[in-house]
MARBA-819202 format. One line per 3 residues: for each residue y, z, x of C-alpha. Coordinates in steps of 0.5 Angstrom, whole numbers, plus 2048, in hexadecimal, padded with zeros to 3 digits. Example, Ala and Ser with C-alpha at 12.3 -4.5 7.8 and 13.67 -1.06 7.14 Angstrom:
BEGIN
7F7 810 819 | 7FE 80E 81B
REM end
This chain:
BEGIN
5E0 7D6 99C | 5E0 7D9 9A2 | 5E3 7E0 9A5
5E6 7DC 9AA | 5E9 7D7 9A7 | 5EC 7DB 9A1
5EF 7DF 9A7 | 5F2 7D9 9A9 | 5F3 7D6 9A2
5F8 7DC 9A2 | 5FB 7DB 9A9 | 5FD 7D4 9A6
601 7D6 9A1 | 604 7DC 9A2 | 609 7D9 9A8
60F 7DC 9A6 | 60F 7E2 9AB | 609 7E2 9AF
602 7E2 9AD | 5FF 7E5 9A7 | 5FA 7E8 9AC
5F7 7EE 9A6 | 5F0 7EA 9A5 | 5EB 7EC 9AB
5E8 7E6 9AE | 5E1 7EA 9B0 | 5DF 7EB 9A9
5D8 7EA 9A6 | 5DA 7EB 99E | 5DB 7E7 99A
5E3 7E5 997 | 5E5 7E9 991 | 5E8 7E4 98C
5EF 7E6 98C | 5F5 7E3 987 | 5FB 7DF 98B
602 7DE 989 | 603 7D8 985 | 5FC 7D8 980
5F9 7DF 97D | 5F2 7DC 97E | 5ED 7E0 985
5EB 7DB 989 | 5E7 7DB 990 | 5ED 7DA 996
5F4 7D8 996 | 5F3 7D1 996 | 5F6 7CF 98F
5F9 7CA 98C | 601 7CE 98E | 604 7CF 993
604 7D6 994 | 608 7DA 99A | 607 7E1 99B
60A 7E6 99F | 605 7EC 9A1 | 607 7F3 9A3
606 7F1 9A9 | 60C 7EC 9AA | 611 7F0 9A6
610 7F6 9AB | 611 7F0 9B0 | 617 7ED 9AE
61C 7F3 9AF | 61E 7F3 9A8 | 61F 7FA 9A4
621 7F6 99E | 61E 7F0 99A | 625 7EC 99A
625 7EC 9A1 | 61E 7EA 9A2 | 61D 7E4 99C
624 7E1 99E | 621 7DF 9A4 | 61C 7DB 9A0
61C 7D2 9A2 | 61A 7D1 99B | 621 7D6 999
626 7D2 998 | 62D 7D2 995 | 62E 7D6 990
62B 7DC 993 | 630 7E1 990 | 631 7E8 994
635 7EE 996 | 637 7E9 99D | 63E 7E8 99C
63E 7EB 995 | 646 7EC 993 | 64A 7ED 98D
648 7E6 98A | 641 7E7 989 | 63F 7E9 981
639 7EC 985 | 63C 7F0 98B | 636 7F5 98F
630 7F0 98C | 62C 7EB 98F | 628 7E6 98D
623 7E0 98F | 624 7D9 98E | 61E 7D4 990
61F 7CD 992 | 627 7CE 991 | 627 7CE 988
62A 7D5 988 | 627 7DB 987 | 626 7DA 980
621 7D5 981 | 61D 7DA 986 | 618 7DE 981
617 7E5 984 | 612 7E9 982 | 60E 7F0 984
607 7F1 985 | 607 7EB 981 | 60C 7EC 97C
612 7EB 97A | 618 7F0 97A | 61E 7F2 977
624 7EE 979 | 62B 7F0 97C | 630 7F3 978
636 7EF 97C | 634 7E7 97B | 636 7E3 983
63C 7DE 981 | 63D 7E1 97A | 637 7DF 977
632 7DE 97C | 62D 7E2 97B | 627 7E5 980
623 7EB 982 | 626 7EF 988 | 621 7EF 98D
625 7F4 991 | 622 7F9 98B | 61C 7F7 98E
61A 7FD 995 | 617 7F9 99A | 613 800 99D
60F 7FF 995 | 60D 7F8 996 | 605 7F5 999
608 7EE 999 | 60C 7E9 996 | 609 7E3 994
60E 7DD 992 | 60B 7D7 98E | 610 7D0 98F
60D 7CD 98A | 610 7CD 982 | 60C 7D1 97D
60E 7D2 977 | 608 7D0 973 | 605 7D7 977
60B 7DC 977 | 610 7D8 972 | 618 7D8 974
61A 7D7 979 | 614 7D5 97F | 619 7CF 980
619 7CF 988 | 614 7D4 988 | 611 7DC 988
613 7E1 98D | 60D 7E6 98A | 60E 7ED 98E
606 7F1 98E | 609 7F9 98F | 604 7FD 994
5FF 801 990 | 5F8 805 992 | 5FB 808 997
5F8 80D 99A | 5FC 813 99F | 603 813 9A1
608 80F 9A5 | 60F 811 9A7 | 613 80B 9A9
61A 80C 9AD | 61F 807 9AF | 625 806 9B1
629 801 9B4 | 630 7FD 9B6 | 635 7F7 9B7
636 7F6 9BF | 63D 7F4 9BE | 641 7F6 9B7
63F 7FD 9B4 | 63A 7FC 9B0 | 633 800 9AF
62C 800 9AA | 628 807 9A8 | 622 806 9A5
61D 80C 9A3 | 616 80C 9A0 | 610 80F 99D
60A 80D 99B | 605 812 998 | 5FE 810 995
5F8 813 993 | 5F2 812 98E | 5EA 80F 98F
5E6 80A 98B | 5E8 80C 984 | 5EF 80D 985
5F5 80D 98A | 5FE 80F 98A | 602 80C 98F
609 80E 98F | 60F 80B 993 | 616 80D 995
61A 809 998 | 622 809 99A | 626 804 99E
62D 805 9A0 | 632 801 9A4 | 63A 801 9A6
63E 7FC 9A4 | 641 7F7 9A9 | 647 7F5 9A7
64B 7ED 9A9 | 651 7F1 9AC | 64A 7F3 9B1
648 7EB 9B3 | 64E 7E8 9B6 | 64F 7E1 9B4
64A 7E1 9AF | 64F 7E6 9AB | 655 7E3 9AA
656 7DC 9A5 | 65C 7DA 9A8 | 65B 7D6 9B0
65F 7D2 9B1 | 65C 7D0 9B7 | 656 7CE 9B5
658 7CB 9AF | 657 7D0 9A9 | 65C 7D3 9A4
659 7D6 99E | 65F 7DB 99D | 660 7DC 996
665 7DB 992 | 666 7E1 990 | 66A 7E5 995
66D 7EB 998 | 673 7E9 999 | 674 7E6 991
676 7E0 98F | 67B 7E0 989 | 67E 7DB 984
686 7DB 984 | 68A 7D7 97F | 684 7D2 97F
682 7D1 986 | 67C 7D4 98A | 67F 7D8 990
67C 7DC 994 | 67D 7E4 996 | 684 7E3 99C
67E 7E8 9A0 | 678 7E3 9A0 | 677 7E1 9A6
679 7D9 9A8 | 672 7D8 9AA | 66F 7DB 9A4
673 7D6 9A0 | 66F 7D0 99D | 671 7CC 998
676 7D1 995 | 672 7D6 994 | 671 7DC 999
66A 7DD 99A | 665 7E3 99D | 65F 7E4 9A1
65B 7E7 99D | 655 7E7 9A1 | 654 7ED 9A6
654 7F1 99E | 64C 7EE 99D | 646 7F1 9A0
641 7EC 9A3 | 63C 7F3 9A1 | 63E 7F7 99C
63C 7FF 99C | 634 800 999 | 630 805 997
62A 805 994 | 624 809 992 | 61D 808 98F
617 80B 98C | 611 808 98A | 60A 80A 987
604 806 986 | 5FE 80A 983 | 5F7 808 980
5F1 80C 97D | 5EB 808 97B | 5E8 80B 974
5E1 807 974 | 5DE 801 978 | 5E2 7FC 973
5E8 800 973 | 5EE 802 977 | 5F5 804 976
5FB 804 97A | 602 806 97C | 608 803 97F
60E 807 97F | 614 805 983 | 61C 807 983
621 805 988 | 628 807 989 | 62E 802 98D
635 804 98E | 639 7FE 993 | 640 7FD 993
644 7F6 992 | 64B 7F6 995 | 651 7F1 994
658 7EF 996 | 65E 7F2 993 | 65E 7F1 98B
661 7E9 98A | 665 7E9 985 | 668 7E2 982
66D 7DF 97D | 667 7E0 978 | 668 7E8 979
670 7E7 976 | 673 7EB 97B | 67B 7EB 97A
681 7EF 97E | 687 7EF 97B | 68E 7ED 97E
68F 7F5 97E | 68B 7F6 982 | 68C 7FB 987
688 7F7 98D | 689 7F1 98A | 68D 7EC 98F
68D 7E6 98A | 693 7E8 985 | 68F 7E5 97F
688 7E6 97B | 683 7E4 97F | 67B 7E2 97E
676 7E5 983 | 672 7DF 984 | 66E 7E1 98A
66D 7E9 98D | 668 7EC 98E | 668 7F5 98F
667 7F6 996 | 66A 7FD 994 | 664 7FF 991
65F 7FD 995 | 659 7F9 995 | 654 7F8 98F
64E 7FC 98F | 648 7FB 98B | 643 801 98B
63C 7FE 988 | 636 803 985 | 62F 800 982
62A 803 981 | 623 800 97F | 61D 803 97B
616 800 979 | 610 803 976 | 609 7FE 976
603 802 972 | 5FD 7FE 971 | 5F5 7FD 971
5F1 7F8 974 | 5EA 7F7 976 | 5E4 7F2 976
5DF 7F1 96F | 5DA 7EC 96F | 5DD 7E9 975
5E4 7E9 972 | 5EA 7EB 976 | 5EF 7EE 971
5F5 7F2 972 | 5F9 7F4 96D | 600 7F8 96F
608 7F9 96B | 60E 7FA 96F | 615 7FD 96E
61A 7FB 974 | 622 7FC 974 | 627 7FB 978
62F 7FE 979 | 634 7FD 97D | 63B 800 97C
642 7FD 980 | 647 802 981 | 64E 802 984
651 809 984 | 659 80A 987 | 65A 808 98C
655 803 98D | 65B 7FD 98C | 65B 7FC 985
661 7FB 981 | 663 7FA 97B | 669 7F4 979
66B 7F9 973 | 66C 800 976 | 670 7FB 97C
674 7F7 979 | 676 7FE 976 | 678 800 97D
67B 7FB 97E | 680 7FB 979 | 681 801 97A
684 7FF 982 | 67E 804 985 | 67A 7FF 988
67D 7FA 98D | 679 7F4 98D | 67D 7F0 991
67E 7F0 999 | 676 7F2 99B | 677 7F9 999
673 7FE 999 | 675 803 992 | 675 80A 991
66E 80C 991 | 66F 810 98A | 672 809 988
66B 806 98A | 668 80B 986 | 66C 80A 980
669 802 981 | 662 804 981 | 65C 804 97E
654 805 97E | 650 801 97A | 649 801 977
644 7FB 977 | 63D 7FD 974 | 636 7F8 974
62F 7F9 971 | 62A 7F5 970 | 623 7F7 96D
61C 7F4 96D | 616 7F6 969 | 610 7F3 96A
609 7F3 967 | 603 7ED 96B | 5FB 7ED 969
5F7 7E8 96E | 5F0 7E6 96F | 5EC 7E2 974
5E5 7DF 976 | 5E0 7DB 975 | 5E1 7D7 96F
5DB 7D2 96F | 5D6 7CE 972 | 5D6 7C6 971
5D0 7C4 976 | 5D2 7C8 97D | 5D9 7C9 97B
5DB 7CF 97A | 5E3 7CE 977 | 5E5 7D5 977
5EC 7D7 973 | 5F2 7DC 973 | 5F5 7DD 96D
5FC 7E2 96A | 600 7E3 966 | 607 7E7 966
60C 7EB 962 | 613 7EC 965 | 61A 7EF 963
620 7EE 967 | 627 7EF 966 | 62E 7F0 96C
635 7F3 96A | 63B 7F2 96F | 642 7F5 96D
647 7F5 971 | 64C 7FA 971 | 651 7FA 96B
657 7F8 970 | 653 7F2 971 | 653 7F0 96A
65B 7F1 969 | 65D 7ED 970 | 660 7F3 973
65B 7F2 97A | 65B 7ED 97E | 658 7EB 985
650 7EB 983 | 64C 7E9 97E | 64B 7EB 978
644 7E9 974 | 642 7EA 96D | 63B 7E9 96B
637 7ED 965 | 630 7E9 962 | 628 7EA 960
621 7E7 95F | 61B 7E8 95F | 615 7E3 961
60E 7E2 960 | 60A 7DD 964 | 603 7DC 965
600 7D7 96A | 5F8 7D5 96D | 5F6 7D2 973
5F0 7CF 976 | 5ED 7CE 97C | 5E7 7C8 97C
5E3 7C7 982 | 5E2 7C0 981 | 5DE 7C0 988
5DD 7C5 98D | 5E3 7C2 991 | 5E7 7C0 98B
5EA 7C4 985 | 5EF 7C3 980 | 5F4 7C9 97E
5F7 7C8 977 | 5FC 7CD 974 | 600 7CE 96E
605 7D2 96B | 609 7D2 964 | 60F 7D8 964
613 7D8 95D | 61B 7DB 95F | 61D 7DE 959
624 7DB 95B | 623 7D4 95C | 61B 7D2 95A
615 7D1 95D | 613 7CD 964 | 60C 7CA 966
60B 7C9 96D | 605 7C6 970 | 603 7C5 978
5FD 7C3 97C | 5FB 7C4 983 | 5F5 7C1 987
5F2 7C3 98E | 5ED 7BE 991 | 5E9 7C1 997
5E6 7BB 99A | 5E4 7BE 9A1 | 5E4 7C5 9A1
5EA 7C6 9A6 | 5EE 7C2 9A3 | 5F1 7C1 99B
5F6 7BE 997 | 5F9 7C1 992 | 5FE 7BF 98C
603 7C1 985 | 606 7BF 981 | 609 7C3 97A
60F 7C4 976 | 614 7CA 976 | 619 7CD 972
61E 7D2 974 | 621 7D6 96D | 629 7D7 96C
62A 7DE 96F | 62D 7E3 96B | 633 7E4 96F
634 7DC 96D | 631 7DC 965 | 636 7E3 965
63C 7E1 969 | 642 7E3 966 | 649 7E2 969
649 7E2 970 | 64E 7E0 976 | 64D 7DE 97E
651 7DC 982 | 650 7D7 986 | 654 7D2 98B
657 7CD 988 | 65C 7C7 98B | 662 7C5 986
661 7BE 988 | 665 7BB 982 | 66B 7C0 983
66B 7BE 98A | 66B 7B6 989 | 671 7B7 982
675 7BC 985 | 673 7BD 98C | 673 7C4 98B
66C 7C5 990 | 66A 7CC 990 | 663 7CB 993
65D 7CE 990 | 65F 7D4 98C | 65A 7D9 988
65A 7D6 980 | 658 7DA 97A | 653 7D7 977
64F 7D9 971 | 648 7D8 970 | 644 7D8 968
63D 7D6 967 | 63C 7D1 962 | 637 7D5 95E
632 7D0 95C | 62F 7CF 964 | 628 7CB 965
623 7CE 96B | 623 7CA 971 | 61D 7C5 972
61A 7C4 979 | 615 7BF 97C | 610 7C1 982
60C 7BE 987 | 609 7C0 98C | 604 7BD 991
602 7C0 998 | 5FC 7C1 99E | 5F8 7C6 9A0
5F5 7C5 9A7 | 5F1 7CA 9AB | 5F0 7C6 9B2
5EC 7CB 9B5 | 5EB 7D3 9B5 | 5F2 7D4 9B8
5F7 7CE 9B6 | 5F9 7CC 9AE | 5FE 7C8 9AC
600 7C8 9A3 | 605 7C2 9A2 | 608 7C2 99A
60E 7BC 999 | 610 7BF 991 | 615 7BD 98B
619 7C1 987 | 61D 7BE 981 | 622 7C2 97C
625 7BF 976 | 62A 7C3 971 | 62C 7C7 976
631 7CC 973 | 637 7CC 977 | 63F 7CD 975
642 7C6 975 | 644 7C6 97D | 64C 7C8 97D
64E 7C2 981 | 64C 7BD 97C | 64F 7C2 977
656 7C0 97A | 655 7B9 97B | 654 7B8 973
65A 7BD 971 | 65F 7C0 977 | 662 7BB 976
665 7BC 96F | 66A 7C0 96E | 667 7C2 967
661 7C3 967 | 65D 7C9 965 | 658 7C8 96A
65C 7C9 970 | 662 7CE 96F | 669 7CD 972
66F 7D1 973 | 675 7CD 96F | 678 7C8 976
67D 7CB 97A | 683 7C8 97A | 682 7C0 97D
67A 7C1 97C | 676 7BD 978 | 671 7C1 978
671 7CA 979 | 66D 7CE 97C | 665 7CF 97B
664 7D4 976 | 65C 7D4 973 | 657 7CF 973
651 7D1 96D | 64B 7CF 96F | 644 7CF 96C
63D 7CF 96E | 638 7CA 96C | 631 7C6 96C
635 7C0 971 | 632 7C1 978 | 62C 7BE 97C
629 7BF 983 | 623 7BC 986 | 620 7BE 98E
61B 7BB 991 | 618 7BD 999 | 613 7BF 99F
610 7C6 9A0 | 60C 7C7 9A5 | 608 7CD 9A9
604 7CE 9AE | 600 7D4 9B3 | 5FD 7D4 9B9
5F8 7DA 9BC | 5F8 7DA 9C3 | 5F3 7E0 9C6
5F4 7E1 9CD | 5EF 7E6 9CC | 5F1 7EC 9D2
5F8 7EA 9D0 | 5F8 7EB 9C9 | 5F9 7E6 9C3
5FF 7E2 9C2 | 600 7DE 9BB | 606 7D9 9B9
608 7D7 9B3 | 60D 7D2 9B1 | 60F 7D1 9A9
614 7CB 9A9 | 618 7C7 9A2 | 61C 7C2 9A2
620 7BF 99C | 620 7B7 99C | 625 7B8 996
629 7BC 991 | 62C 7BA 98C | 631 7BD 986
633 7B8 980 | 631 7B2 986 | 636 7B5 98B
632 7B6 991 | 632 7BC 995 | 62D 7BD 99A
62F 7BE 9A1 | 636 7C0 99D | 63A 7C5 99A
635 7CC 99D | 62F 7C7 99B | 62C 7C6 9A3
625 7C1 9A2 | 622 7C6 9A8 | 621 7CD 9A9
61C 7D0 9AC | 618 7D6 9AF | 613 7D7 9B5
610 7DD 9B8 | 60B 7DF 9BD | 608 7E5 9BC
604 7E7 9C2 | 5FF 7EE 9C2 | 5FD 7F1 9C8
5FA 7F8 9C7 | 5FE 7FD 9C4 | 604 7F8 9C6
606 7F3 9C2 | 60C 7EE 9C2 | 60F 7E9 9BD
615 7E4 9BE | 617 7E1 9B9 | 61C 7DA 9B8
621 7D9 9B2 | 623 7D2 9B2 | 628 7CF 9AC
62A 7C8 9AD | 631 7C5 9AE | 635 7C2 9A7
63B 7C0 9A4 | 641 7C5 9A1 | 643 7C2 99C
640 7BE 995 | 646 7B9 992 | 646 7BC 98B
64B 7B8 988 | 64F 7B2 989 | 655 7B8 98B
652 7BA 991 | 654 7B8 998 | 652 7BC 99C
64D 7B9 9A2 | 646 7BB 9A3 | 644 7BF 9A9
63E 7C0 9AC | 63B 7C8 9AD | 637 7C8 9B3
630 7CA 9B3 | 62F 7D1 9B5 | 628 7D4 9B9
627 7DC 9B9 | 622 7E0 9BD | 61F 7E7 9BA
61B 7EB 9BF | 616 7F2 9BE | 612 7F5 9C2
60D 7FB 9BF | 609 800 9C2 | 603 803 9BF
604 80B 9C2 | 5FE 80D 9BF | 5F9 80B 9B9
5FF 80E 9B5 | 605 80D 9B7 | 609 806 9B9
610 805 9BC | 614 7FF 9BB | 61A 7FC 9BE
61D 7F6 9BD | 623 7F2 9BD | 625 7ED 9B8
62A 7E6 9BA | 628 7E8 9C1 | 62D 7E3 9C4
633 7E6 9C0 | 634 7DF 9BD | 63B 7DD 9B8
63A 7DA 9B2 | 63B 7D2 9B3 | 642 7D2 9B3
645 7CC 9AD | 64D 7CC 9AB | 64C 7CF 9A4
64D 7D6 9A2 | 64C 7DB 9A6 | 64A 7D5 9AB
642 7D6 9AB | 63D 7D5 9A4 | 63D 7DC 9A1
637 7D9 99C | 633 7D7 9A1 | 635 7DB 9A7
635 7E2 9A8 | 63A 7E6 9AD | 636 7EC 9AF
636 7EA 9B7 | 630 7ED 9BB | 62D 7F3 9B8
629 7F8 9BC | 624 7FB 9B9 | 61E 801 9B9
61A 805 9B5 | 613 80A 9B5 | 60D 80A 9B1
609 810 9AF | 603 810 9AB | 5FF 817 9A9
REM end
């Protein structure tokens, strides 16, 4: 295979952002064997069986990202699931992280490694139990390239290649300095990002350091910044999603829900007073992050060289909510004889919410550390590569005083004594609100340790073919910790999450694969992989992918394989552990017409211990067609099927089956009040369990294109489209609903010109529906969200051969999120509310 169409090969399949123009089209030597994410066998060119994306150095300085969750949220193949800091808030259990999730299967499906290999999880698990790497651990100015293989591959990786592999290949061999300054702001609210890094390395044939320092900053923008994109309560527009829990109370006097005499008419909803609690959040918490990498080799003997990577990370970030919430579950009481108490008689606080001490603020701290040591070399033709590595991660949320935490015990005491006034929207005493507050600790750790030996060749020879094999075995050692505060534990906080989680295991696993040449276009890769999990058993899982080459610009690829995905530790370990989400008390509505609308319910989350792994099935099948020197197109159409999801009961149809009952044990109510059948929503007990399936199949299809206007420059076009035809989730379908569009795009242009260039980039996501029907109890119609198209532009300018200038400006037309009249009245899952952000930064190489 020729230079030229291994560069063009490249270009085919690294659409994401551009071209990954790094192979130089005039060279005369021969390729180097190089090992591609989804097989640990070297081959000749790219032109596998898997369809690999590559993000290069290049296009991440393109992009106008300074931070990895930024840059891979705009991936096509990204889809629902993509957790991150964009508008992260006091109910997520893993505030300041993020994470990537391919094809809409959550980011527990989505193996992420480094440098090929697998990292310590976050401490703090995503929807309670949702486990992942926390990509924002990860600096971009350390990063060579990015290669994102949408294919399962378990029977290469193991757990968790359900969706797919993000594997991050940091930037070593460096030789010299370079200084990178950015900085940048929103044209509209106040929000800005400061990025700093630098890259040192020097080293010869026989050794190399690279050392990199990286820090990022940004301001946080708050809803109260964003107009109608802050707010919950429009009227106008249709939406109100106020809480129930409101400032002025609602109480309970001689057994009838009144509201507080001071809440204002237009607040009233069925009976109950309620709050906006909108404008307390934030669209972009606070962060700050700083890195450091080192990556060392030294080669002992022509069959032997060691290596190093060391890495340490350090991330703060801020999460802020409302006032904290406080419902008839808190068992607030006022006495007739109370000083402020209008009633005349004990009364029962249902509803109130502490709008005296401020909102809630969650402070987030996580700091990372991973040590790779290892040999590698060639013997006898044989590529060997034997390493061990040691990961951790810790995270610690803490609320001090005066950060909005309360404490019902040390409140009620308050208000027995007539020093707190809870009725009439009153704001107390600061020393009384002292008196009510409190600070609290969450703390989280997970540990990974790991010790991995594999080889590659040529095996053996049957006539002219030449199979060649890898193989591997590995040893690895996990465990996670994550304790709430005490005061959690004993029902004296309320208005966040409380998780507790606290398991280990170890794994050993051992996997082979071959790569048969059956014809010089035709050849046949086989794989497999055991792993033994000490907490459940073992699992084999076997895959096969072929590529046929029947012209030498055009080849047909495809693969098929099983998949598994492990119990995460947070889900074999979870204990105890409350959310709380919204939930419609239809019965109450319909026996006694008391229609309080969608209130925050206590529900509380088990595992139940004897959790099986996950089950996948994969298939692929896709075309690579190199039209001519400038133009080639790939088309993949894939298949993912997942059985024995683990997954909670859905709280919807919890409460079909036992909200109903006065009695049961499952769903818990307070005793009726008088006249009522049924009383007021206490607790529903919840589990999760191996109950769930999802299946999804589509299109993925990238192209580029050269265009030389030769005295004009160079000017390159790439497009990387997917398209779901269908998702389904226990055979209810989703696709095109519920933050699953069927298309997203990206295109960009890039034109070089001298020491000029220019790159455009357009972002498209595709209209859907707002709304999935869950059980029968819902009502509420569907509404379509319109598509959104953005535009990115950048210019650079080479000042010389050491330094570049960069300017640019991401959402070029200052374009709103496709309004929906839900919630903050666009999709916050799927749409991001930065506004037009205006950007520049400087290079210095020396």
């Amino acid at each position: 295979m020729n230079i030229r169409k291994y560069s063009l090969t490249a270009v085919a399949v690294s659409m994401v952002l551009g071209h990954a123009a790094a192979v130089a089209q005039e060279q005369e030597s021969t390729v180097e064997r190089i090992q591609v994410t989804g097989s640990n066998i070297k081959r000749n060119d790219l032109e596998g069986a898997a369809p690999v994306q590559v993000i290069g150095r290049e296009d991440i300085d393109r992009s106008g990202f300074a931070n990895l969750q930024q840059l891979l949220e705009t991936l096509p193949a990204a889809g629902n699931g993509t957790f991150s800091t964009r508008g992260n808030n006091q109910d997520s259990t893993a505030n300041g992280g993020a994470a990537i999730s391919l094809r809409g299967f959550g980011p527990d499906a989505t193996l992420v490694l480094i440098n090929g290999r697998r990292v310590a999880s976050s401490a703090f698990a995503e929807g309670i139990v949702n486990s992942f790497v926390d990509i924002n651990n990860i600096p971009v100015a350390a990063i060579e390239r990015i290669e994102i293989l949408k294919d399962g591959a378990s029977a290469v990786y193991g757990s968790d290649a359900v969706a797919g592999v993000v594997n991050v290949i940091l930037r070593k061999n460096f030789e010299g300095t370079e200084v990178t300054i950015g900085h940048g702001g929103t044209t509209g609210p106040s929000y800005e990002e400061t990025n700093f890094s630098l890259l040192w390395g020097t080293g010869d044939d026989d050794s190399n350091a690279t050392v990199i320092l990286d820090y990022f900053k940004n301001t946080g923008l708050m809803r109260n910044e964003v107009g109608i994109y802050g707010t919950v309560y429009q009227p106008e527009n249709g939406i109100d999603g106020r809480s129930s829990s409101g400032f002025p109370g609602t109480f309970i006097v001689n057994g009838v829900l009144t509201p507080d005499t001071a809440c204002p008419a237009s607040s009233i909803v069925n009976n109950v007073c309620r709050y906006d609690f909108g404008p307390s959040g934030a669209v972009l918490p606070t962060a700050e992050r700083i890195g450091f990498m080192f990556q060392g080799s030294q080669k002992f003997s022509d069959y032997a060289e060691g290596y190093i990577e060391l890495s340490a990370q350090h991330n703060t970030s801020m999460a802020f909510g409302a006032a904290t919430p406080l419902g008839r579950t808190a068992g607030l009481t006022v006495g007739a004889d109370h000083p402020n108490n209008p009633y005349g008689s004990d009364i029962i606080i249902n509803n109130f919410r502490t709008v005296d001490a401020g909102s809630r603020v969650w402070n987030i701290e996580s700091d990372t550390l991973r040590l790779v040591s290892g040999v590698r070399g060639t013997i006898s033709d044989w590529d060997y590569d034997i390493s061990a590595q040691k990961g951790r991660s810790k995270s610690l949320q803490s609320g001090g005083i005066g950060d909005g935490w309360i404490r019902v015990d040390y409140l009620q005491n308050e208000i027995n004594a007539g020093r707190y006034n809870p009725f009439g929207g009153t704001i107390n005493d600061p020393d009384v609100v002292a008196a009510i507050s409190t600070s609290l600790v969450r703390q989280g750790e997970s540990h990974m340790t790991s010790f991995s030996a594999n080889i590659a060749g040529e095996a053996f020879t049957i006539g002219d073919i030449t199979v060649q094999m890898a193989a591997g075995a590995e040893y690895r050692e996990e465990d996670v910790s994550d304790k709430p505060d005490e005061q959690f534990e004993r029902g004296l906080i309320f208005g966040t999450e409380a998780i507790s989680a606290q398991a280990a295991r170890d794994i050993t696993a051992a996997y082979i694969e071959f790569l048969i040449p059956l014809t010089d276009t035709f050849d046949v890769t086989l794989a497999g992989r055991a792993d033994d999990y000490s907490d459940f058993g073992s699992t084999t899982n076997p895959q096969i992918s072929v590529s046929w080459r029947p012209l030498d610009n055009f080849s047909v690829r495809g693969s098929w394989g099983k998949g598994f995905r492990a119990p995460s530790l947070a889900q074999i370990g979870l204990g105890p552990s409350q959310d709380s989400p919204l939930v419609d008390d239809y019965y109450r509505c319909t026996s006694d017409n008391v229609c309080e609308g969608e209130r925050e319910r206590s529900v509380i989350y088990t595992s139940d211990g004897v959790l099986q792994p996950e089950e996948s099935t994969t298939w692929n099948v896709g075309v690579v067609w190199q039209i001519n020197d400038a133009f080639d197109v790939t088309a993949d159409v894939w298949s993912i099927k997942q059985d024995n999801k683990i997954d909670q009961n859905p709280v919807e149809n919890i409460y079909a089956l036992e909200c109903n009952n006065q009695a049961s044990v499952i769903c818990q109510r307070f005793d009726p009040l008088p006249g009522e059948t049924l009383g007021q929503l206490d607790k529903i007990y919840n589990i999760y369990v191996n109950l769930s399936s999802q299946e999804a199949s589509g299109i993925d299809l990238t192209a580029g294109y050269k265009i030389n206007l030769e005295d004009m420059g160079l000017v390159k076009l790439g497009l990387d489209w997917s398209y779901i035809d269908s998702f389904k989730k226990d055979n209810l379908q989703y696709a095109g609903e519920l933050n699953y569009p069927q298309h997203r795009g990206r295109a960009t242009a890039d034109w070089t010109f001298g020491d000029f260039g220019l790159t455009a980039t357009v972002q498209y996501i595709g209209e859907f529906e707002s709304f999935q029907a869950l059980s029968v109890m819902e009502s509420v119609e569907a509404t379509m969200v319109d598509s959104q198209t953005l535009l990115d532009l950048q210019g650079r300018y080479n000042f010389n051969d050491k330094t570049v200038f960069t300017v640019g400006v991401n959402n070029l037309f200052d374009t709103d999120p496709p309004f929906t009249a839900r919630g903050y009245g666009y999709v916050a899952e799927t749409h991001g509310l930065r506004g037009q952000y205006v950007y520049g930064s400087v290079k210095y190489r020396f």
